[in-house]
C-alpha positions, 0 to 999 in steps of 0.5 A, spaced: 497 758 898 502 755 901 510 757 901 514 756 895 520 754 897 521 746 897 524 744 904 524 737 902 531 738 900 537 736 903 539 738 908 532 739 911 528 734 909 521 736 911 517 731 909 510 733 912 505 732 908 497 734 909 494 728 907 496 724 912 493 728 917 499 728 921 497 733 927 503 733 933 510 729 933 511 725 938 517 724 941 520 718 946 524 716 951 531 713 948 530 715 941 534 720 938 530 727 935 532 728 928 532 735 926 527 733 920 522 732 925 523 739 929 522 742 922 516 738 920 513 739 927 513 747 925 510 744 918 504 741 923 503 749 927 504 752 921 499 748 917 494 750 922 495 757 922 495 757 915 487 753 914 485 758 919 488 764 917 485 762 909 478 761 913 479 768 915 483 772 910 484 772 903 492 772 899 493 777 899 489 780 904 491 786 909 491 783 916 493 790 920 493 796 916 499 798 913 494 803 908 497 804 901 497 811 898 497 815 891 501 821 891 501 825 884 504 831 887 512 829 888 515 834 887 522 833 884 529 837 885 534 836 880 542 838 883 548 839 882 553 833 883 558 838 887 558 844 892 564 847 893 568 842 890 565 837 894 561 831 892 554 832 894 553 824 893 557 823 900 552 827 905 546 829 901 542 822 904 543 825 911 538 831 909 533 825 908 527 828 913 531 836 914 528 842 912 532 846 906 531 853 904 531 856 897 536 863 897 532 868 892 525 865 891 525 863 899 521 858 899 522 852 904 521 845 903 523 838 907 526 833 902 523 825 903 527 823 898 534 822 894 535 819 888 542 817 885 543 817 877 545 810 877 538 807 879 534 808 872 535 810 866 531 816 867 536 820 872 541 824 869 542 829 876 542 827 883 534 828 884 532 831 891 523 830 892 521 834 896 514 838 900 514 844 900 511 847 905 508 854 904 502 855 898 497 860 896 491 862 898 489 857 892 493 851 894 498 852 889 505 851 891 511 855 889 517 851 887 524 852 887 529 856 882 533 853 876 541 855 879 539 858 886 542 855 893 539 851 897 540 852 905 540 847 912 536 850 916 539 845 922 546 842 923 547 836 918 553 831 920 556 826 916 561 821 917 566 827 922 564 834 918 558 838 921 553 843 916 552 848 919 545 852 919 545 856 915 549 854 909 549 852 903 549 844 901 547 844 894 545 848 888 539 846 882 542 846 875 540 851 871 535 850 867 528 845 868 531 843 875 524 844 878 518 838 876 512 835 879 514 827 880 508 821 882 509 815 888 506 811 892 507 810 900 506 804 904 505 805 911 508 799 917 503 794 917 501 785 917 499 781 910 497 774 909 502 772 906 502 764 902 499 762 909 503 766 913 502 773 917 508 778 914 510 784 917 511 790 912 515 796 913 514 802 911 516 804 904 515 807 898 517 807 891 518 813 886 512 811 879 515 817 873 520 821 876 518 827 873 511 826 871 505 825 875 501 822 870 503 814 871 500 807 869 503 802 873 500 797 878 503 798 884 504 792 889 507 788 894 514 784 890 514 776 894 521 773 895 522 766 899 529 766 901 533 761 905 538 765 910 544 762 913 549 764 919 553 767 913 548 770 910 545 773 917 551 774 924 546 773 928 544 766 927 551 764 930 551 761 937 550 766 942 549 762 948 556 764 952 552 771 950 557 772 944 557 770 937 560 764 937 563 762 929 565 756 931 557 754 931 553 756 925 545 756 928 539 753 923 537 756 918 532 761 917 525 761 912 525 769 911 518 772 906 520 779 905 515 784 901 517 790 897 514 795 895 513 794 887 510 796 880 509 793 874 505 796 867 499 795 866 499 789 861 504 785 866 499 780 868 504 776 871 502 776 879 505 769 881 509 773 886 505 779 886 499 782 890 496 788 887 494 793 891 493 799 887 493 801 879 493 807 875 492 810 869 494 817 866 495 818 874 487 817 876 486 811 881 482 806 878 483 801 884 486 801 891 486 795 896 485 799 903 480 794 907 482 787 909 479 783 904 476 776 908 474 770 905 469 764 907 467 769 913 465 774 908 461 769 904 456 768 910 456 775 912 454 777 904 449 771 905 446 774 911 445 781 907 442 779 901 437 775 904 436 781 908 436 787 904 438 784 896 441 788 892 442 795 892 447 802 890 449 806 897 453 811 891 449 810 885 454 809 879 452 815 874 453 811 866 454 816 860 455 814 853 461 817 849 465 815 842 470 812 842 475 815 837 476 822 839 478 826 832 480 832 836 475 836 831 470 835 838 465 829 838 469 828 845 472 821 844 475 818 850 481 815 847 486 818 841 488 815 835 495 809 836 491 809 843 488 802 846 481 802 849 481 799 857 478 792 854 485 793 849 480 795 842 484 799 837 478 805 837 474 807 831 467 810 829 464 804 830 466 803 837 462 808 842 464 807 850 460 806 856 463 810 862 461 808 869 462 813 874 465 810 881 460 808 886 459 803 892 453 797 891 451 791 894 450 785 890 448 778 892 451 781 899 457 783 897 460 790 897 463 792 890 466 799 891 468 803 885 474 808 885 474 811 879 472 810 872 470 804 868 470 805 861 466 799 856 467 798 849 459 797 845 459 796 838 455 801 835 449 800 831 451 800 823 447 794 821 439 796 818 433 792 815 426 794 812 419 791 815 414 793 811 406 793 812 407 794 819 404 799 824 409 802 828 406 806 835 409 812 836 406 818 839 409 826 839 408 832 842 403 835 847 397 832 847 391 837 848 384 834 848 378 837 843 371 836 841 366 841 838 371 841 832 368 843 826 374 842 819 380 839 820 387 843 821 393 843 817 399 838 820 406 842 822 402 849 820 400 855 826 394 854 829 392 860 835 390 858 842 384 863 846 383 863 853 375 862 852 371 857 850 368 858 842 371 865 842 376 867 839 376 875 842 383 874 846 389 870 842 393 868 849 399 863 844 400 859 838 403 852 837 404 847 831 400 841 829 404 836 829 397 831 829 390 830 828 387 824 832 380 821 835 382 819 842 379 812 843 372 811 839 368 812 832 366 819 831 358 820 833 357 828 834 360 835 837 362 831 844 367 826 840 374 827 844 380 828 839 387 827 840 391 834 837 398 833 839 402 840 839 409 842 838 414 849 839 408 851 844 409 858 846 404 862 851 404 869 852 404 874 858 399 880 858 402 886 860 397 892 862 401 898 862 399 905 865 398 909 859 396 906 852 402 905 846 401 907 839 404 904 833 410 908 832 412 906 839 411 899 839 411 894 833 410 887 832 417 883 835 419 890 838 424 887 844 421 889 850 425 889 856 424 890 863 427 895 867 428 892 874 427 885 874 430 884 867 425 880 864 425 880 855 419 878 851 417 880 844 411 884 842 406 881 839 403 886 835 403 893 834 401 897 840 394 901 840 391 900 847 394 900 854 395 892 853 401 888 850 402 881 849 408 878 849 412 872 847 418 868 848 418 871 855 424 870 859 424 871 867 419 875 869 416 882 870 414 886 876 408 891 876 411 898 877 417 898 874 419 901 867 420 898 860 426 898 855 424 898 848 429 896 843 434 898 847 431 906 848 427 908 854 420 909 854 415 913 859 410 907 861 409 903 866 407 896 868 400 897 872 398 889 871 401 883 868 398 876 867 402 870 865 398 865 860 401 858 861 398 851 858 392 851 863 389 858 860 387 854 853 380 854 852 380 854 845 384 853 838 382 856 831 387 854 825 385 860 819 384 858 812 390 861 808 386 860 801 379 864 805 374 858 802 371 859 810 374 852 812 377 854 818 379 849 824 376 851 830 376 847 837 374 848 844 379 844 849 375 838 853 375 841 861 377 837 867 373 838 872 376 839 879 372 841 886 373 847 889 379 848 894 380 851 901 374 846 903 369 851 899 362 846 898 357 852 898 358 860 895 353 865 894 350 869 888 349 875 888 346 877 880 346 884 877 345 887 870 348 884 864 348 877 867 353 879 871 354 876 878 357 876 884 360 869 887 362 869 895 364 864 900 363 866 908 370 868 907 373 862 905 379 865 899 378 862 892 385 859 892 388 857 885 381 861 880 383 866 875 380 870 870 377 866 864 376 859 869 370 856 868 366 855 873 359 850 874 354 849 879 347 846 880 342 852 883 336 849 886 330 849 882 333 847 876 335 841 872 342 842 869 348 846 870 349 852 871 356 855 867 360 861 868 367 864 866 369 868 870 371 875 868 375 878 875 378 876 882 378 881 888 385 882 890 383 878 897 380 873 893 374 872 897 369 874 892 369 874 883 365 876 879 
């Protein structure tokens, strides 16, 4: 974008024009150089500049960092307007960069800023900003207090008086003098600029002046002027090494670029290049990387190909109402608010929130600094399909065969930890489904489908010596004394055994029980949790008694042995009791109730065994 400003006006006359591909001005002997031709000659040099630094930069781009900044922590001090009779408007500016002390809270800061009342509105009393200089071991500062004095802590000269160190220059006013502002800093830097590289001076401009929860568009404001010997002395023939009056110079082409904001509906940025926007005092963009062009795209080419697209800070997405009824559905915006795509909110609006994040896509790195929020409309409109089946498969899938009967959908139905018996009751769940797996029913081996749900396994607890029934009844609470592990009791106590249910955490042998909140003199010798894995069979009771009950053996995965075991040794003993041992490898990952199938030499099938104990060193079970 070239420069604005139209020189091809009296008294300049720059006639350049790119399309004639002019490229130098050539001058002659005995012919008179016209000044229009000097100034079309810097047209040509700066048509070049300008086609090379549009290859490089973007409009707009920062060249040399001149970083912008978001401070939401200007802390603002409101002052009387006299001291002693004195008016504080004549020296209080020369305090710009000083360090000031409070007289009763004691608190130090350095002021960085002076605000009269006729720059806004807003400004009622001469406002000092100010960073403190002290805080708390939280970071907190303390502020100033409403009608205390405010001390130098160095001389201050203004015009031909010295306020010494020491004294006191300013007073806050009495009530609400303290309040935490919002601004925005600028740091001395180069942009591109309508072709040109511009310099920028470090400045800064105040967002609220006493919240800091602004929502603004904070850039930098372009204004082309012509500048003339009358407007700048300098410009004055100086040649003699003095300003001479009589001989007015050329003029000048002056860019300059001032730090500005605009609200977030003023779109209108034909002298304006946004560099930084917030909203309700959170960054949602900032421009702190040289933005390049055409060089830029060749790059991104290169990393596509190369890499194609992908997150280096994955962006997380949550979805949310849209209309918050303050009754704590966590709608993002409030009634009489707009939406950021400027939606009013309602319920039939949700939100998508996009957390900030950093990808590549085509190439190219797209870098969020803070949320995006996108408005979807809800789903509000329905329709029947009838006649069709819908797929749909819920709860925990446990695979069955050698059913006898059918069990009763979403009633309770036992789970044991042995095949065909129903000796040891180790859970319960719910029947949410009843299903063959894959094929038409043959005979006991057919597999079926018998989805459960509100699974709950329990925990064997044996203890040191047996409980009756009077000291442990069915849904008794039973607590851990040590690790502090709760379980429910299962049933009323009659052995040294209980099984739990509902059990959290979990207990740890030797340590004594709580029972319903009173102490009692057992125990723990043993305990053996039961998950998923222990369920061997299932058994749902008939509630009418007419002998229909449902039974079920779970269908067995097999695994082979761990450890590198490939050969046992089998040592029989009465009551077809046997003991299995393997040259002194561990049997890593068996337990009580674990089937266990092996081929003996001689015989045709395979030989089943549960087994019934582990050793401690798990070498040998029996």
């Amino acid at each position: 974008m070239s420069q604005k400003t139209n020189l091809n006006i009296n008294p300049y006359y720059d006639d350049f024009d790119s399309e004639k591909n002019f490229y130098k001005v050539l001058f002659k002997p005995g012919f008179p150089v016209q000044s229009r031709e000097l100034t079309t000659l810097q047209s040509i040099l700066q048509n070049q500049v300008e086609d090379f630094g549009s290859h490089i930069f973007k409009e707009g781009s920062v060249v040399i960092p001149g970083g912008i900044t978001y401070d939401n922590e200007f802390y603002s001090v409101k002052i009387n307007p006299t001291q002693f009779g004195t008016d504080v408007s004549v020296y209080i500016e020369n305090f710009v960069g000083k360090t000031v002390t409070g007289q009763s809270s004691g608190n130090t800061a350095k002021i960085q800023k002076v605000v009269f009342p006729d720059e806004s509105d807003e400004l009622e009393y001469i406002t000092l900003y100010v960073k403190y200089l002290g805080s708390d071991n939280n970071f907190e500062y303390s502020q100033f207090e409403d009608g205390e004095l405010l001390f130098a802590n160095e001389n201050v000269t203004y015009g031909n008086t010295t306020i010494s160190g020491g004294t006191s220059f300013a007073s806050l006013i009495a009530s609400s003098a303290t309040s935490v502002g919002s601004a925005s800093f600028i740091n001395d830097g180069v942009y591109f600029i309508r072709g040109y590289f511009v310099n920028v001076s470090s400045q800064n401009i105040i967002l609220d002046y006493y919240t800091n929860t602004p929502s603004y568009r904070v850039g930098l404001k372009i204004k082309e002027s012509l500048v003339t010997a009358k407007d700048d002395e300098s410009l004055y023939d100086n040649a003699k090494g003095f300003t001479n009056f009589a001989a007015p110079g050329a003029d000048r082409l002056k860019i300059e670029l001032t730090l500005d904001k605009k609200t977030l509906d003023d779109t209108n940025d034909t002298d304006f290049v946004e560099l930084l926007r917030v909203k309700n005092g959170k960054i949602e963009k900032i421009t702190t990387k040289t933005n390049y062009n055409l060089i830029r795209d060749y790059i991104a080419e290169r990393t596509y190909d190369e890499s194609g697209d992908y997150t280096t800070v994955p962006f997380e997405l949550n979805v949310e109402n849209s209309l918050n009824d303050r009754l704590g559905n966590d709608g993002v915006f409030f009634p009489g608010e707009l939406t950021e795509q400027g939606n009013i909110p309602s319920n039939d609006l949700a939100c998508l929130k996009i957390s900030p994040g950093k990808a590549y896509v085509r190439g190219y790195d797209i870098e969020k600094t803070g949320n995006t929020i996108l408005d979807f409309d809800k789903s509000r409109d329905t329709e029947t399909i009838s006649n069709v089946t819908v797929p749909f498969e819920m709860g925990n899938v446990l695979r069955v065969n050698n059913v006898s009967n059918t069990p009763k959908i979403r009633q309770t139905i036992n789970l044991y930890s042995q095949l065909g018996s129903t000796d040891v009751q180790i859970g319960e769940a719910r029947v949410y489904s009843f299903n063959l797996k894959d094929a038409p029913y043959s005979d006991n081996t057919t597999n079926w489908d018998l989805r459960l749900y509100d699974i709950q396994t329990y925990t064997k607890v044996t203890l040191n010596q047996a409980v009756t029934s009077s000291e442990i009844k069915e849904s008794f609470f039973v607590k851990g004394k040590s690790s502090g592990a709760t379980g429910f009791a299962t049933a009323d106590g009659s052995s040294s055994v209980i099984y739990l249910r509902q059990t959290s955490g979990s207990f740890v042998k030797g340590e004594s029980l709580i029972v319903n909140g009173l102490d009692i003199s057992r125990s723990i010798k043993e305990v053996h949790v039961y998950n998923t894995q222990n369920i061997k069979s299932v058994k749902q009771t008939d509630p009418f008694g007419y002998g229909t009950d449902f039974t079920a053996d779970a269908v067995l995965e097999k695994f082979r042995l761990s450890n590198g075991i490939s050969q046992i040794s089998i040592t029989a003993e009465s009551g077809g009791i046997s003991t299995v041992t393997s040259t002194g490898k561990a049997f890593v990952g068996i337990k009580t109730d674990t089937i266990v199938r092996y081929q003996q030499v001689g015989l045709l099938t395979e030989t089943y065994n549960r087994v019934s104990s582990v050793s401690a060193d798990s070498l040998s079970r029996t």
